[in-house]
C-alpha positions in Angstrom: 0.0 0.0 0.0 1.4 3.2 -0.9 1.5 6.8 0.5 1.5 9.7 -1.3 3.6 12.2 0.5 1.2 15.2 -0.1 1.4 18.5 1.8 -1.9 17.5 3.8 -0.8 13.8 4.9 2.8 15.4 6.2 0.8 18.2 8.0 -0.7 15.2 10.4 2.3 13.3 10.6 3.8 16.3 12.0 1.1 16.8 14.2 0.6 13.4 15.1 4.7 13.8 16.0 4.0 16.5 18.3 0.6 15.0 19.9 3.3 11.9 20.9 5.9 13.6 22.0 3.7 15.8 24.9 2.5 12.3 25.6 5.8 10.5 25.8 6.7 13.5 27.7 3.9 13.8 30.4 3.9 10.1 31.1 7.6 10.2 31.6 7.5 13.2 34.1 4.7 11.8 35.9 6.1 8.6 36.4 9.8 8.4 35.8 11.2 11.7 36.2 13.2 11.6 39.8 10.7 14.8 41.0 7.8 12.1 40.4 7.6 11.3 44.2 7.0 15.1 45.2 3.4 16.0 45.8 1.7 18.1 44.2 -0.9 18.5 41.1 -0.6 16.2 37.9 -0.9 18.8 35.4 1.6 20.9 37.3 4.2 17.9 37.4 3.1 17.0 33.6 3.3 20.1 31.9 5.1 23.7 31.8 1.7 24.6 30.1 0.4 24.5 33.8 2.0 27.8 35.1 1.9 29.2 31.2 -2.0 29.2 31.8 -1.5 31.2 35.5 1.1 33.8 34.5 0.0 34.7 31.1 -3.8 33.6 30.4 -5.0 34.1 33.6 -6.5 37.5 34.1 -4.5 40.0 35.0 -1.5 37.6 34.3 1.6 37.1 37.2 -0.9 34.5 39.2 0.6 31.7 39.5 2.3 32.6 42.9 -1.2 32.5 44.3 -1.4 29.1 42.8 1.5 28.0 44.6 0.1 29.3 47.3 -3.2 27.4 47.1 -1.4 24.2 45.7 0.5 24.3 49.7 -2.7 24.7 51.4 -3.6 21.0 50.0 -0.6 19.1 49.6 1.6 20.8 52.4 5.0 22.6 52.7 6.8 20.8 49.8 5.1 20.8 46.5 6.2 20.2 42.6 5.6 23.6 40.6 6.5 22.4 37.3 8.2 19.3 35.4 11.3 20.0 37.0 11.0 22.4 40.1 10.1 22.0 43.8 8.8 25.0 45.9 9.1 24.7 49.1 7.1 27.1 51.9 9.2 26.8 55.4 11.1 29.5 56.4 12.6 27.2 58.6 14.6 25.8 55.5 15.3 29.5 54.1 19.1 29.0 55.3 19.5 25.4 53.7 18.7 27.0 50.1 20.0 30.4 50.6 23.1 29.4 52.4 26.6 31.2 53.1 29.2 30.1 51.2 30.4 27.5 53.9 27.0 25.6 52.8 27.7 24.6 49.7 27.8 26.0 46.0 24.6 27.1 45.0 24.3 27.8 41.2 21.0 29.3 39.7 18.6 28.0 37.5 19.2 28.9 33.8 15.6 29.5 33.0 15.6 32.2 36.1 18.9 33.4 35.3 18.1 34.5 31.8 14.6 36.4 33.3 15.8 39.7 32.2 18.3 38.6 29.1 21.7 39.3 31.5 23.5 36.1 31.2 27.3 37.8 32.1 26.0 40.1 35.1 25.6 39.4 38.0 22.0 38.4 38.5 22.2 36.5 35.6 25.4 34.6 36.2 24.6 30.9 36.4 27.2 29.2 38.2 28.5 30.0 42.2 32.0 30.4 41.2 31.9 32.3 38.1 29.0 34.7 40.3 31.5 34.7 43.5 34.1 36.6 41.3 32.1 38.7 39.6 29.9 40.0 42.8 34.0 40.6 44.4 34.9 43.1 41.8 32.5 45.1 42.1 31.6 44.8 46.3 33.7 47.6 47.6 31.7 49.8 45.3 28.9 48.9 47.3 30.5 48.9 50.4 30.0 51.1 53.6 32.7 53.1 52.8 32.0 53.8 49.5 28.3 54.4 50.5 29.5 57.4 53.3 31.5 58.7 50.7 28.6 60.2 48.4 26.4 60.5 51.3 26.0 64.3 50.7 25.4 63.8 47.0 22.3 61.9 48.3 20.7 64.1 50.5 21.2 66.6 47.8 19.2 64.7 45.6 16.4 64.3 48.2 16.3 67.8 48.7 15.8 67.8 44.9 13.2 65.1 45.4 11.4 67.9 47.8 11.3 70.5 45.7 9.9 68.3 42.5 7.2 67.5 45.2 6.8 71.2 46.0 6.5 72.4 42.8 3.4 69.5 42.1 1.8 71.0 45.4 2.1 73.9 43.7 0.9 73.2 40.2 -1.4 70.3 40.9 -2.2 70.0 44.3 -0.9 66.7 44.2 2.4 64.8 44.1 2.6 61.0 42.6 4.6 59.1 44.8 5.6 56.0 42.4 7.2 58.2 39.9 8.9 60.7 41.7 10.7 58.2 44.0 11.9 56.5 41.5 12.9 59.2 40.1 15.1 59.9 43.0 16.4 56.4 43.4 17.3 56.6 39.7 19.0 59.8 39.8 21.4 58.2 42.8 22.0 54.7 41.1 23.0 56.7 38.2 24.7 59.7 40.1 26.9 56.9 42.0 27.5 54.0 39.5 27.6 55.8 35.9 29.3 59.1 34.2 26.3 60.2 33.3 23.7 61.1 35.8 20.0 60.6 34.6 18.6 63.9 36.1 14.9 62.9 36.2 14.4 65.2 39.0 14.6 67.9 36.5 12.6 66.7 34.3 9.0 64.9 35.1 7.8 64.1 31.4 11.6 62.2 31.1 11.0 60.4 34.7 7.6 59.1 33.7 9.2 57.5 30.4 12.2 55.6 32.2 9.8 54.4 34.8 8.0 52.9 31.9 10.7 51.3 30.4 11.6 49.9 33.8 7.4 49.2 34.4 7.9 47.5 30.9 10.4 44.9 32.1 8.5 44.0 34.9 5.0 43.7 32.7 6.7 41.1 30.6 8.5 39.1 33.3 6.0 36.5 33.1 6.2 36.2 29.3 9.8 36.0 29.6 9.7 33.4 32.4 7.8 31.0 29.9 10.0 32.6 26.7 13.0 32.9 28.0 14.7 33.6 24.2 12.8 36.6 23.6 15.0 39.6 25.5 18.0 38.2 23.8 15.8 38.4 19.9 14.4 41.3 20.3 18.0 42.8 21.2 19.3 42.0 17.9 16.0 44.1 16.1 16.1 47.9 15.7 14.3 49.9 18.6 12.2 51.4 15.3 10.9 47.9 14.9 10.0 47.3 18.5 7.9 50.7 18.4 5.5 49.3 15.8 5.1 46.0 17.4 5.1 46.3 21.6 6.0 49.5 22.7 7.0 47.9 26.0 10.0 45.9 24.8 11.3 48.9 22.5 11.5 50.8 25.7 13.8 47.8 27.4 16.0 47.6 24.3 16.3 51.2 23.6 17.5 50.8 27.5 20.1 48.4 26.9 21.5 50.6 24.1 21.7 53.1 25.9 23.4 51.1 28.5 25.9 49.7 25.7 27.0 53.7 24.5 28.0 54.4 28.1 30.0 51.1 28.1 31.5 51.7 25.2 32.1 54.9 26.3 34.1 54.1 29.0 36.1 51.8 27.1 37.0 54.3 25.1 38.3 56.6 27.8 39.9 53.3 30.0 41.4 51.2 27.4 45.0 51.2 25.9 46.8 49.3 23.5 48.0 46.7 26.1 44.2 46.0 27.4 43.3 45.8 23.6 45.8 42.9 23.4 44.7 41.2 25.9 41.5 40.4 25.1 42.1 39.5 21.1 41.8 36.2 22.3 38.5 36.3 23.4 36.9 37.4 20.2 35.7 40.6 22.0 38.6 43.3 20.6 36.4 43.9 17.7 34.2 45.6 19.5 36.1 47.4 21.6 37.4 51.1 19.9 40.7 51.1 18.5 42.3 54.4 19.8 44.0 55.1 23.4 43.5 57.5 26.0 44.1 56.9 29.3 45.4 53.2 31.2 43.2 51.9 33.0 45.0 53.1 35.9 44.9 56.8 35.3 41.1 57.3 35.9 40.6 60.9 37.7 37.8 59.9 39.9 35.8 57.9 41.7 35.5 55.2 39.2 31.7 54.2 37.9 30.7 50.9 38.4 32.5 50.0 34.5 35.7 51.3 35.8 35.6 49.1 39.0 34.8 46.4 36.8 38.0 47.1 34.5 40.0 48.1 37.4 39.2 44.8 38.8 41.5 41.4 38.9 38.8 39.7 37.0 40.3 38.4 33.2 39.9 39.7 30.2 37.1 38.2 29.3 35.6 39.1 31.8 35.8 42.6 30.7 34.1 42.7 27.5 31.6 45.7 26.4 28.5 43.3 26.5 29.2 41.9 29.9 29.8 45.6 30.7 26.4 46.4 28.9 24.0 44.1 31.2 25.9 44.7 34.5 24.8 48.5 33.7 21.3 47.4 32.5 20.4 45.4 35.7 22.2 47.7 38.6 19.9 50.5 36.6 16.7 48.1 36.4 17.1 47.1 40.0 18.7 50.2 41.9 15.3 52.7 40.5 12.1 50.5 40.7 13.3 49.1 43.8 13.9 51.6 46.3 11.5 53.8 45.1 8.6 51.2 45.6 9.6 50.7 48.7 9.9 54.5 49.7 6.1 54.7 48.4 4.9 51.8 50.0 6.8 53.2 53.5 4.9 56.6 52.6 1.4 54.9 52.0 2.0 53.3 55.4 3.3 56.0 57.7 0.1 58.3 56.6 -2.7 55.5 56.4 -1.7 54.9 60.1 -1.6 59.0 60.7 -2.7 58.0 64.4 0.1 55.8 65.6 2.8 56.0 63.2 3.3 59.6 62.1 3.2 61.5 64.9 5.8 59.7 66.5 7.7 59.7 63.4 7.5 63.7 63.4 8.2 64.0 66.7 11.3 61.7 66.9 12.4 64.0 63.5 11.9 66.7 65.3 14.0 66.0 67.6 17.1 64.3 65.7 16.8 67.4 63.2 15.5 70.6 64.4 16.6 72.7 61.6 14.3 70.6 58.8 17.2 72.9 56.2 20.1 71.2 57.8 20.9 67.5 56.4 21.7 65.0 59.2 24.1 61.9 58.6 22.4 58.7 58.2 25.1 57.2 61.3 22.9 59.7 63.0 19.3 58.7 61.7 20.3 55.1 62.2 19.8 55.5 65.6 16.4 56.9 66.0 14.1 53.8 66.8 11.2 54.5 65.5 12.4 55.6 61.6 14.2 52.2 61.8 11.6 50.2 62.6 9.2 51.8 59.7 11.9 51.1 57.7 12.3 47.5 58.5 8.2 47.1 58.7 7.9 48.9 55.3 10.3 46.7 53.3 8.6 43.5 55.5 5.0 44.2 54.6 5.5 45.3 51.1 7.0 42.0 50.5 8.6 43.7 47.3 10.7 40.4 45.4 7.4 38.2 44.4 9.0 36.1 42.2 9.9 32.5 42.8 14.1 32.2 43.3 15.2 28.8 42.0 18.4 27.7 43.1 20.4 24.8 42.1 23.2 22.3 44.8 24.9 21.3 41.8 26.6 18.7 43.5 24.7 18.4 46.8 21.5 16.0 47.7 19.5 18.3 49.8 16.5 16.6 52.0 13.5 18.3 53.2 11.8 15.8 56.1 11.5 12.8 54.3 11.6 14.1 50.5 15.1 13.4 48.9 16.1 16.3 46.6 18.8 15.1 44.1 21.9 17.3 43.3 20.8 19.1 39.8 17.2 20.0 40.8 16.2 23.4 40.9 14.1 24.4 44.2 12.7 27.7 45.2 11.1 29.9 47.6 9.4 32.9 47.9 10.2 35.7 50.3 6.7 36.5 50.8 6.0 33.2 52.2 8.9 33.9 54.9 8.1 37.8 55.4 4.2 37.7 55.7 3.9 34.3 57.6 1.4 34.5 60.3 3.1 32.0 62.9 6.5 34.5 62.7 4.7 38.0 62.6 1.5 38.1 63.7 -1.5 39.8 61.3 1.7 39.9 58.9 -0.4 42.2 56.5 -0.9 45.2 59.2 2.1 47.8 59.2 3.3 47.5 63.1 6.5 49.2 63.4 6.4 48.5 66.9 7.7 44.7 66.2 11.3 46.2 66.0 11.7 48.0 68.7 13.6 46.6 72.0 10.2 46.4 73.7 9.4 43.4 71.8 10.2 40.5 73.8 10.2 38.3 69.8 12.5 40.8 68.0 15.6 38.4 67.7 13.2 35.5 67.0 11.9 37.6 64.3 14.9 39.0 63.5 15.7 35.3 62.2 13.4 35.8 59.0 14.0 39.5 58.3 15.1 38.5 54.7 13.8 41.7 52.1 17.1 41.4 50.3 17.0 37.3 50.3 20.5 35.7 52.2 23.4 33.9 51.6 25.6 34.5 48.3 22.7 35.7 46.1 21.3 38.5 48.6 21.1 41.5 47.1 24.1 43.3 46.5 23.2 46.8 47.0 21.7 46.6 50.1 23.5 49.2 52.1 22.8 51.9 49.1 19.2 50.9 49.4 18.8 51.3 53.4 20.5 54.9 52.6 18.3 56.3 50.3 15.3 55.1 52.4 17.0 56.4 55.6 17.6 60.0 53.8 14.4 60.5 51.4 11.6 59.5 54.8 13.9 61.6 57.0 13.7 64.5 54.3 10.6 64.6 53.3 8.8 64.1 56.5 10.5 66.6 58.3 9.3 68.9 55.4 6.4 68.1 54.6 2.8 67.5 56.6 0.6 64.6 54.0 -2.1 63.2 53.8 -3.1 60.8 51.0 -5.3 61.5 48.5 -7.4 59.6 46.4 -5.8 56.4 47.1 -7.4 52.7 47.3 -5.4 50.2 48.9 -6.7 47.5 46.8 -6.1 49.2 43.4 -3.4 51.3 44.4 -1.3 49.4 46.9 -2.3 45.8 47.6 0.2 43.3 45.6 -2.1 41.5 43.1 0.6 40.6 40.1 3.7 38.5 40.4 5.9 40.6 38.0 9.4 39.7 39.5 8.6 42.7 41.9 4.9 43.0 43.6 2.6 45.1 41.0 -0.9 46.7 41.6 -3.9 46.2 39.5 -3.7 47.1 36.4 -6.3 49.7 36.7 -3.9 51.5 39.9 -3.7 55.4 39.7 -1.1 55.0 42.1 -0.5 57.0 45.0 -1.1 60.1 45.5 -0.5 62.6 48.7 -0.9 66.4 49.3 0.1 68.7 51.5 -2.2 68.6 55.0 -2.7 72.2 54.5 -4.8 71.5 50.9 -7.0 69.4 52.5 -10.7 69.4 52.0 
């Protein structure tokens, strides 16, 4: 009997090919793959299709960390998310994932590594050893030292961050919190780690755009979790392209470009011939320009973060424009969106409780700074109480990193009660789970300052899963700038101003409903809005 090989009859076999090999593949995950012992639901264990349908068809998308959370409520602490990842919800085991380096190497899992298209920078770097050497160079530039050092520069920029607000009051009534503190964290990640500060204090129409671009990465984190390719295509397309098509990706990659001219820049100004050599062996001298100016070691000032990374003992290689290019793009990405979400949810907080927790907070201001004009040092406003523990509560209840942090023992079998985890296997947690559990912190979802003070006979109990900025090797590296800024911009602007809020919803404008990496709003959020006490009514 014979087949005639027609353009219809290959269409089935090909999908006939497919239908088999989703079969093959679901039987063999459900019952053969070495996860297929973990409980959890079939589908989820089957299928990556499973948490496709939660993040990106489920309306408003970024839901599948509710799911998770659901999926614990029936099968308990230890559940299988996908074909080939565990969550686990104990912050108990916190420490045996995120562990020091004395625990083991923990490398991270390549689908979560490539979330925003940074392979060679830091958050992106796969394996512990190549990410050990690469966090080194550039730690002292995060270090406390360094930190004191442009500690003025900071508090000028909140005063800047006052004025912008003033002139609002003035012209509106109104000040919106979300993009004018980014706007302030922006201006100091850039002020501190690149030539080229962004000045979007200066400039509102210019702050709302990058805080788009950033809002843009975060809106397509889920697509990119199930996609991981598509940061890395749509970086080889023209912005022009990108504009037609999704706005929201020609934002990132006019971003990254933007990010690759300043690296390129300051290869142009760092390199000489001698640095040119060395890296002609690693295919990268191409790209790098052909003409000298200074050494390397002849750099005037504080270096930016690029010249620590080329002042560094890493290799060649490891010096390259492009791994330049997304070290810029994710210190940039992260040091903006995150602080200033944080200072808004701290400010939503401090005047929603205008009762309990601001007039203390104005009082102990007051007190520490009784010339509002005069900047204090943040040694100083470290030691007020109560502004720490609103700190400490704000970046505890806002819960800010949503998304799930898969980490890999590459050569370690890790055991959670009875449940054998073999080395290779990528398991994760949330930090919401551990900041907003209601055996550790009690009504975890009110905003009660008062947990950190002395007084509380649990703080060093609590203290134990105080984890904003994750722990062990992956925590977040810029941690001490980020206590700064919040330290300097509440200090500032609450000894300034008297607020109220208006206008604002806590569940459209405030509650986290989204896993988009960070927490996000509804998608109908106005965001928040205070004026001055004296407008009121």
């Amino acid at each position: 009997m014979m087949f005639e090989l027609t353009p219809s009859f290959l269409s089935w076999i090909a999908v006939l090919a497919i239908l088999f090999t989703f079969i093959f593949s679901a039987i063999y995950n459900l019952k053969f793959h070495p996860l297929a012992h973990i409980p959890g639901p079939k589908l989820a264990a089957a299928t990556q299709w499973y948490e496709f349908y939660f993040d990106i068809l489920k309306w408003p998308g970024g839901q599948y960390m509710f799911e998770i959370d659901r999926m614990h409520g029936i099968y308990g602490p230890i559940v299988r998310v996908s074909p080939h990842e565990v969550h686990i919800k104990d912050p108990e085991w916190f420490e045996t994932l995120f562990c020091t380096a004395s625990g083991g190497a923990r490398d991270k899992w390549p689908p979560a590594a490539k979330l925003v298209g940074t392979p060679l920078g830091i958050f992106g770097t796969i394996e512990h050893n190549v990410h050990r050497i690469r966090r080194a160079a550039v730690s002292n530039f995060f270090s406390k030292k360094s930190i004191v050092e442009i500690e003025p520069f900071i508090q000028k920029e909140a005063n800047k961050l006052c004025d912008l607000m003033q002139r609002q009051f003035d012209r509106d009534g109104v000040a919106e919190l979300r993009t004018d503190y980014f706007a302030y964290a922006a201006d100091v990640i850039s002020g501190h780690a690149f030539d080229e500060q962004m000045h979007l204090l200066d400039d509102e129409d210019v702050a709302r755009q990058w805080r788009k671009t950033i809002g843009a990465l975060a809106f397509l984190t889920p697509l990119v979790k199930q996609l991981p390719w598509l940061i890395p295509f749509a970086m080889r397309l023209p912005v022009a392209f990108w504009n037609v098509m999704t706005p929201s990706l020609a934002r990132i990659v006019a971003f990254h470009r933007e990010m690759r001219r300043q690296a390129n820049a300051t290869l142009c100004q760092a390199t000489d011939h001698s640095f040119l050599d060395s890296l002609e062996n690693t295919g990268e001298s191409e790209s790098i320009p052909k003409f000298k100016v200074d050494t390397v070691r002849t750099f005037t000032k504080r270096p930016t973060v690029f010249q620590t990374v080329l002042l560094s003992n890493l290799p060649p290689e490891e010096k390259s424009r492009e791994r330049l290019t997304q070290e810029g793009f994710v210190f940039m990405a992260a040091g903006g969106e995150t602080v200033g979400r944080t200072l808004m949810a701290a400010t939503y907080h401090i005047i929603a409780n205008k009762d309990k927790v601001l007039p203390r907070l104005k009082q102990e201001l007051a007190g520490a700074m009784p010339d509002s004009a005069q900047p204090i040092d943040v040694r100083t406003l470290e030691t007020l109480p109560w502004l720490s523990a609103i700190i400490r509560e704000s970046l505890r209840v806002s819960a800010l990193f949503t998304a799930r942090l898969p980490l890999v023992a590459p050569s370690q079998t890790l055991t959670y009660g009875n449940y054998t985890l073999p080395a290779g296997v990528p398991v994760s947690m949330n930090l919401p789970d551990i900041l907003l559990d209601s055996k550790i912190f009690p009504e975890p979802h009110e905003f009660r300052p008062e947990r950190w003070l002395s007084t509380n006979p649990d703080r060093e109990f609590i203290n134990r899963f105080y984890v904003p900025f994750s722990k062990g090797t992956r925590a977040c590296i810029g941690m001490g700038l980020a206590y700064t800024e919040l330290y300097i911009a509440l200090a500032t602007v609450f000894r300034r101003f008297d607020l109220e809020l208006s206008e604002v919803d806590y569940e459209r404008d405030v509650k986290t409903c989204r896993d988009c990496f960070v927490a996000e709003t509804r998608l109908d959020s106005k965001g928040v809005h205070v004026k001055p006490v004296a407008l009121a009514n």
